[in-house]
VEXLUMTOR-253963 format. One record per residue: residue in one letter; x negated, y negated, z of N, C-alpha, C, O in turn. Coordinates in steps of 0.1 Angstrom, whole numbers, plus 2048, in hexadecimal, padded with zeros to 3 digits. Each point is the difference from the previous one (the first is absolute). Example, Ala and Ser with C-alpha at 12.3 -4.5 7.8 and 13.67 -1.06 7.14 Angstrom:
2
a77C83984E8097F48007F77F48007F6800807/s80E7F57F27F77F58008087F58087FB7F5801/
//
This chain:
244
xCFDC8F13580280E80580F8028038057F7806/x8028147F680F8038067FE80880A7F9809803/x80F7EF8027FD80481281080580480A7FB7FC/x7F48128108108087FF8087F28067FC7F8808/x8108097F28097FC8038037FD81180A7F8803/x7ED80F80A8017F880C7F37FC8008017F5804/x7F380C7F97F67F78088047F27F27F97F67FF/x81180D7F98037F37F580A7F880B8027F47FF/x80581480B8077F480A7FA7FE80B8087FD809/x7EC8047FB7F57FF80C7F97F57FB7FE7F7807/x7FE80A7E87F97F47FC8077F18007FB7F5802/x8158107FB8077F18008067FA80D8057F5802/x7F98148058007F88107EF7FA8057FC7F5805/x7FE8137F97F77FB8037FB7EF7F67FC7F5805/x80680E7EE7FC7F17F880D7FB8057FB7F5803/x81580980180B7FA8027F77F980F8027F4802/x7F38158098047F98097F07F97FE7FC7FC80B/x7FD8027EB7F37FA7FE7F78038097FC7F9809/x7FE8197F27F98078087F08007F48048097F7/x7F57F48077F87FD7F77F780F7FD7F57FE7FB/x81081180A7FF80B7FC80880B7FD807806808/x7F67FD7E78128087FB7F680F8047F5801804/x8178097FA7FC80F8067F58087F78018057F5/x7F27FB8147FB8097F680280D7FE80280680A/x7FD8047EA7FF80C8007F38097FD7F67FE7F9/x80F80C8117F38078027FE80D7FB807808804/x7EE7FB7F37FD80F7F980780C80D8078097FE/x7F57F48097FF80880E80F8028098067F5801/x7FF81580480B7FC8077FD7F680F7F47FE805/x8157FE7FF8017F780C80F8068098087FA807/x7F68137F780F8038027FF7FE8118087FB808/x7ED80A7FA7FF8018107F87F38097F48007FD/x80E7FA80A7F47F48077EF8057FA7F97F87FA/x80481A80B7F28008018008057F07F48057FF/x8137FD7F68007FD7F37FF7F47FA7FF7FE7F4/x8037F98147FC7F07F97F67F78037FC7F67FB/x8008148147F67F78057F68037FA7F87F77FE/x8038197FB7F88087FA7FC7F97F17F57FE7FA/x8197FD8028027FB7F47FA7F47FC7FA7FE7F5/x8087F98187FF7F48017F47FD8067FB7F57FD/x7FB81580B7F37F88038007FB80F7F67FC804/x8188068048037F68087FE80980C7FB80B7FE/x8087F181180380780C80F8047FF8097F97FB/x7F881180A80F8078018057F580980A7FC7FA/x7F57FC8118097F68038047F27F88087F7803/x7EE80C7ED8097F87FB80A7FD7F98057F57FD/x7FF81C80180E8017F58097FE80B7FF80580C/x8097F37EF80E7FB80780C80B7FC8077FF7F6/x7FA80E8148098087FC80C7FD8048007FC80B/x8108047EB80A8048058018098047F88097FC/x8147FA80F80680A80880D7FE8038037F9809/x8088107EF80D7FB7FF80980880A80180B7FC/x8057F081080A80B80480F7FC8018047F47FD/x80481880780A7F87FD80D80080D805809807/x7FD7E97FA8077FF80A81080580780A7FB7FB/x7F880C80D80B8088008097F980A7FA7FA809/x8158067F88078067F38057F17F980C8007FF/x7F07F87FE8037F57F47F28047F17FD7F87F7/x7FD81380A7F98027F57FB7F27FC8017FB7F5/x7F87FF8167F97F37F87F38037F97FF80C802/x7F67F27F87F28037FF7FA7F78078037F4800/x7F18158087F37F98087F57FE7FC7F8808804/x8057EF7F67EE8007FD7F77FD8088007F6807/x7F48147F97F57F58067F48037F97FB80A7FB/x8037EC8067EF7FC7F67F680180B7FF7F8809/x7FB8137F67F18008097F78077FD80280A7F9/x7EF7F180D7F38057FC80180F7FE805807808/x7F57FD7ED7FF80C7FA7FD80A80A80480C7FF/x7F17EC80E7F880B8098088038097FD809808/x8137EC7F88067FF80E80A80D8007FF8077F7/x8087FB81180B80D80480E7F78027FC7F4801/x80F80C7FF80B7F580380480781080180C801/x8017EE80A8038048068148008028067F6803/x8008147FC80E8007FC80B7F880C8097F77FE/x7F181080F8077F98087FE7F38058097FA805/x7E78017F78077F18008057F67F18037F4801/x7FD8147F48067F97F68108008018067F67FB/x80181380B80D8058058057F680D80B7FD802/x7E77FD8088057F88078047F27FB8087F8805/x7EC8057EA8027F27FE80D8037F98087F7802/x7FC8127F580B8007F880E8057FD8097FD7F9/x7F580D81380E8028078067FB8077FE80680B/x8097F37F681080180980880980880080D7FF/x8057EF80780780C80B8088087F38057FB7F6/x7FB81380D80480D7F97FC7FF7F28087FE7F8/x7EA8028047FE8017F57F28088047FC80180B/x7FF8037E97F480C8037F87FD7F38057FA7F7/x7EC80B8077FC8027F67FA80A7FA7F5802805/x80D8067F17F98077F97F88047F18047F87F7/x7F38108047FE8027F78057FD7F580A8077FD/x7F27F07F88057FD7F57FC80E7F77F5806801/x8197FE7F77F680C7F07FF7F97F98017F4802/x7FC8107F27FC7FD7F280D7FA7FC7FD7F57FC/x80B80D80380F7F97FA8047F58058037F57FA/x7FE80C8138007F080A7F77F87FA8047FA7F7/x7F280580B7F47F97F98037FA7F68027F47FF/x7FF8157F88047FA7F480B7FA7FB8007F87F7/x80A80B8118117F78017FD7F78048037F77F8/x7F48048158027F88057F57F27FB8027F47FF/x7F28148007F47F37FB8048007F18037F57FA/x7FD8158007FE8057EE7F28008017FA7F87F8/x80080F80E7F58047FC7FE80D80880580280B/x7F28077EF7FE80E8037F18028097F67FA800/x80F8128087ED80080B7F88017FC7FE8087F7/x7FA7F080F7F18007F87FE7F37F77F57FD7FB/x8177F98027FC7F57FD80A7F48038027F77F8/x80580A8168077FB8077F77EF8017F67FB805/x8128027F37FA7EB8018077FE80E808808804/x7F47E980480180180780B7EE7FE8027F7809/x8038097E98067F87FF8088067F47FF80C7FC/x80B7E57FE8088077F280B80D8038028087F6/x8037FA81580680B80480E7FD7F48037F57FA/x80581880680F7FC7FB80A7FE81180A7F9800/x7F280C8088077FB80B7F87FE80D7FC80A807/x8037E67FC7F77FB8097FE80B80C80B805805/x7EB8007FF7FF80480F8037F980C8067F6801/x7F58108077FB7FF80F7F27F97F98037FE7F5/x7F480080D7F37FD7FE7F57F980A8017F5806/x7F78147FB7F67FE80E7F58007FB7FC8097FA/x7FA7EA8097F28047FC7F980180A8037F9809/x7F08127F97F880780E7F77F28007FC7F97F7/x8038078177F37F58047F48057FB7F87F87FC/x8058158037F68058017F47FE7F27F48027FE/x81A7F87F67F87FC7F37F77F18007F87FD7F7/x8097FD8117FB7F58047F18008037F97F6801/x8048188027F27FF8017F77FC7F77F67F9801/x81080C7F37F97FC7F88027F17F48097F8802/x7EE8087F18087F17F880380A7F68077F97F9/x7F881180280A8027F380380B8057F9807808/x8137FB7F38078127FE80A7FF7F28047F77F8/x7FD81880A8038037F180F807803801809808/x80A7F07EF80E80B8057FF8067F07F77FE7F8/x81780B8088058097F78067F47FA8037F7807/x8018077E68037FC7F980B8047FA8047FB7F5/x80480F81180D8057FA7FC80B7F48088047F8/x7EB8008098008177FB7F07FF8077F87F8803/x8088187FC7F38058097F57FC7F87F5802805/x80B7F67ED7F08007FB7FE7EC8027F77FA7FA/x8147FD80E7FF7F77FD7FE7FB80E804808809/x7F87EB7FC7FF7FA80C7F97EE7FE8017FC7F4/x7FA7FE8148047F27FF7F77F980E80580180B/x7F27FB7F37F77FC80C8087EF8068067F87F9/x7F98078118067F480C7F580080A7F7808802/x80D7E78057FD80180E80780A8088058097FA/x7FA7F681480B80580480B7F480780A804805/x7F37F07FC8047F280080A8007F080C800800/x7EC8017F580C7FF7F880A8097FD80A7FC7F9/x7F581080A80580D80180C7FD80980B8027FB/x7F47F881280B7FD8088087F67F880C8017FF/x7ED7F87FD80B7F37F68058047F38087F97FA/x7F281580080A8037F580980580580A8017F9/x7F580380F80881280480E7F480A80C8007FF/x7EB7FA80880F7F680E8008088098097FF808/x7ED80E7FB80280D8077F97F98137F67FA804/x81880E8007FC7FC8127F18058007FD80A7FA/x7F97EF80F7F480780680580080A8097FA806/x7EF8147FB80080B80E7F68068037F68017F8/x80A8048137F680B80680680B80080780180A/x7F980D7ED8098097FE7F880D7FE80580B7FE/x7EF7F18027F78108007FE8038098027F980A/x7FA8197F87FE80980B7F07FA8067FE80780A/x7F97F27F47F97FE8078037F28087FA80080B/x80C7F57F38037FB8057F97F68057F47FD7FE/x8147FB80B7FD7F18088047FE80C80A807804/x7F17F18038057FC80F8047F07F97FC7FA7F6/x80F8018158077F47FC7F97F87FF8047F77F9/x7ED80780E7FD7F37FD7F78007F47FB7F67FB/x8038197FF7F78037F28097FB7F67FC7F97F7/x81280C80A80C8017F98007F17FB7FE7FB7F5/x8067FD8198007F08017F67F87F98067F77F9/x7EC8088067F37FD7F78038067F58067F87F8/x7F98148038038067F380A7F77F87FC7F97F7/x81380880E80A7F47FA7FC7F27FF8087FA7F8/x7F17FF80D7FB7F27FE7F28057F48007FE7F4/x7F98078117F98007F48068047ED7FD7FB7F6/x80D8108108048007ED80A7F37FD8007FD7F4/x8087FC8158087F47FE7F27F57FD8027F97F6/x7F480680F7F87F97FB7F88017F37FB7F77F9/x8058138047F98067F48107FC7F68017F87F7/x80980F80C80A7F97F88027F17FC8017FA7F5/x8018038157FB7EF7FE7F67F67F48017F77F8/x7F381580E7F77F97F28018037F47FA7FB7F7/x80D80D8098068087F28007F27F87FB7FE7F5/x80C7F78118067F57F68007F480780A7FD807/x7E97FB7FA8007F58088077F67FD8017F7809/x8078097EA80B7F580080A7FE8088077F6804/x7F98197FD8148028097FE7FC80D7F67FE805/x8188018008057F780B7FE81280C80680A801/x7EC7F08087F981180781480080B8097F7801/x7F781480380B7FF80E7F68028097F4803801/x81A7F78097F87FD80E7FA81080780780A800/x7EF7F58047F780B80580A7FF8117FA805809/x8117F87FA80380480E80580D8018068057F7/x7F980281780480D7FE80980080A80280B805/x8047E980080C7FE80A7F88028108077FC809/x7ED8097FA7F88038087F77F18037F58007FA/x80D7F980C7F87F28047FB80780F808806808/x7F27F97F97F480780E7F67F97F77FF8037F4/x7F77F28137F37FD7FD7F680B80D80280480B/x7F57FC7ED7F380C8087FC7F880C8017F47FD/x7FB80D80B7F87F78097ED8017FB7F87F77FF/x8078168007EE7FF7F87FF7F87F17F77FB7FA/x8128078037FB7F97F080B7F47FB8037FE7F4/x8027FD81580F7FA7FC8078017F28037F67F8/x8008188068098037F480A8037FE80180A807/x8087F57F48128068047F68117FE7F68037FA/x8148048117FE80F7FE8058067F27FA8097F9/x8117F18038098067F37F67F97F57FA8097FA/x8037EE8037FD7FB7EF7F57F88047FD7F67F9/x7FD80D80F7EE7F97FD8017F48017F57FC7FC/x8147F98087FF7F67FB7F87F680F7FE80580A/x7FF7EF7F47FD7F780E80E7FA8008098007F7/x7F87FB81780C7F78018027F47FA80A7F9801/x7E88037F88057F77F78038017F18037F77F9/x7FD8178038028067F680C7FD7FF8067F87F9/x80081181280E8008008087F580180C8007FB/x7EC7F280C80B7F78008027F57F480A7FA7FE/x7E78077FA8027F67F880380A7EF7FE7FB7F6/x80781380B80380A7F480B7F47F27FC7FB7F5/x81280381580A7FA7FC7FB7F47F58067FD7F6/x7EF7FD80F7FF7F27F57F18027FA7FB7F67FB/x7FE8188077F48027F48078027F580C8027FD/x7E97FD7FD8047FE7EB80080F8017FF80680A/x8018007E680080B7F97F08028017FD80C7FF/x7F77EC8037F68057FF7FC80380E7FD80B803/x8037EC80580380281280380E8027F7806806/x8137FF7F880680D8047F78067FC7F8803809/x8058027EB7F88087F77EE7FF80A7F980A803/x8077EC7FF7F28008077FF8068117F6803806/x81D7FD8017FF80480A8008108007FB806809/x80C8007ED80280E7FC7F28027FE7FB809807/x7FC7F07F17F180D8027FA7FE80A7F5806802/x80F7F08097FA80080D80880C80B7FC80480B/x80F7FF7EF80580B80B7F780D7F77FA807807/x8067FB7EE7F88077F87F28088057FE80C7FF/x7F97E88087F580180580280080E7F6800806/x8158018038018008088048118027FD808809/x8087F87EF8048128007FA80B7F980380C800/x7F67EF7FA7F780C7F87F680A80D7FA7FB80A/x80680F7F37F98088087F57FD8057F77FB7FA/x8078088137F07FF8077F88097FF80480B7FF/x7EC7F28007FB80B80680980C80580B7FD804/x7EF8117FC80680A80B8118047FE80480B802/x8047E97FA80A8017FE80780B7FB80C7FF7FE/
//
């Protein structure tokens, strides 16, 4: 199949970083989240939409990748990515395309011509697959949302208008770092500390990373498989409850 010329540079990043799904194209447009989800069969939280703004005044670009159903909330994306005297606004159609090379409606969420800002929403985590844009509106490319973070290198956040309380926020980030983790049980996991050592008195856990205090003290001299086995124990320690 010839495929346009950007979802043909979406496909070589994605086989360059050994993602074992190239972009499919769809009869149907995908220009919009609830145009792909329609397309695709799927829940609107599972298209992985970009949303590009642009940062003022060093004109940097802002991405964030989030659930199709979500809203971005502006002022706290402006708290994670501004700096004192800097502001954010609305990307057009020209920005966009200067800056990723690709046009709205099929904004990849990698392969840019000039790196972003890049933020991926907690909120895709809910689910195990989502689907982003492939670089044009008829093309797109199913992921975890675990390997989605590892193509992309994109900061997780909590950046939608519905939102989190810190200790939702706090669980949420251990769980997609765990789900990242299993991405590739060979690799050498990082350390799950979150600089927060407080053990619980009801469950003796560090507050920050789930861990027991013996997790923590014997981390330094477990193997590569050790680690991997303590990551899906913070895993199950943080997955939602009942009622939750």
């Amino acid at each position: 199949m010839n495929l346009p010329e950007s979802v043909r540079r979406v496909a070589d990043a994605l086989a360059q970083r050994g993602h074992a799904h190239a972009p499919r194209m769809l009869d149907a447009s995908a220009r919009t989240a609830q145009e792909a989800a329609d397309a695709l069969g799927v829940q609107l939280g599972q298209i992985a939409k970009s949303i590009v703004f642009r940062r003022e005044p060093d004109q940097v670009a802002v991405m964030v990748v989030t659930s199709g159903d979500q809203r971005v909330d502006e002022r706290k994306l402006a708290a994670r990515v501004c700096p004192g005297g800097h502001k954010l606004a609305r990307a057009d159609a020209e920005f966009v395309k200067q800056r990723t090379g690709f046009a709205i409606g099929g904004v990849a969420p990698l392969a840019h011509v000039q790196p972003p800002v890049l933020l991926l929403d907690l909120s895709l985590f809910r689910f195990e697959q989502v689907w982003a844009a492939a670089g044009h509106p008829h093309a797109v490319f199913p992921a975890s949302p675990a390997q989605l973070a590892l193509l992309t290198q994109a900061r997780l956040d909590d950046v939608s208008a519905q939102g989190m309380d810190l200790q939702a926020r706090a669980m949420a980030l251990l769980r997609a770092q765990a789900a990242m983790v299993a991405c590739d049980p060979q690799a050498e996991p990082p350390s799950p500390c979150l600089s927060v050592c407080c053990m619980a008195p009801d469950n003796g856990l560090c507050v920050g990373c789930l861990r027991t205090i013996d997790e923590i003290a014997q981390w330094s001299s477990l193997s590569v498989p050790q680690r991997h086995r303590v990551w899906q124990a913070i895993a199950q320690r943080a997955a939602p409850q009942p009622g939750d």
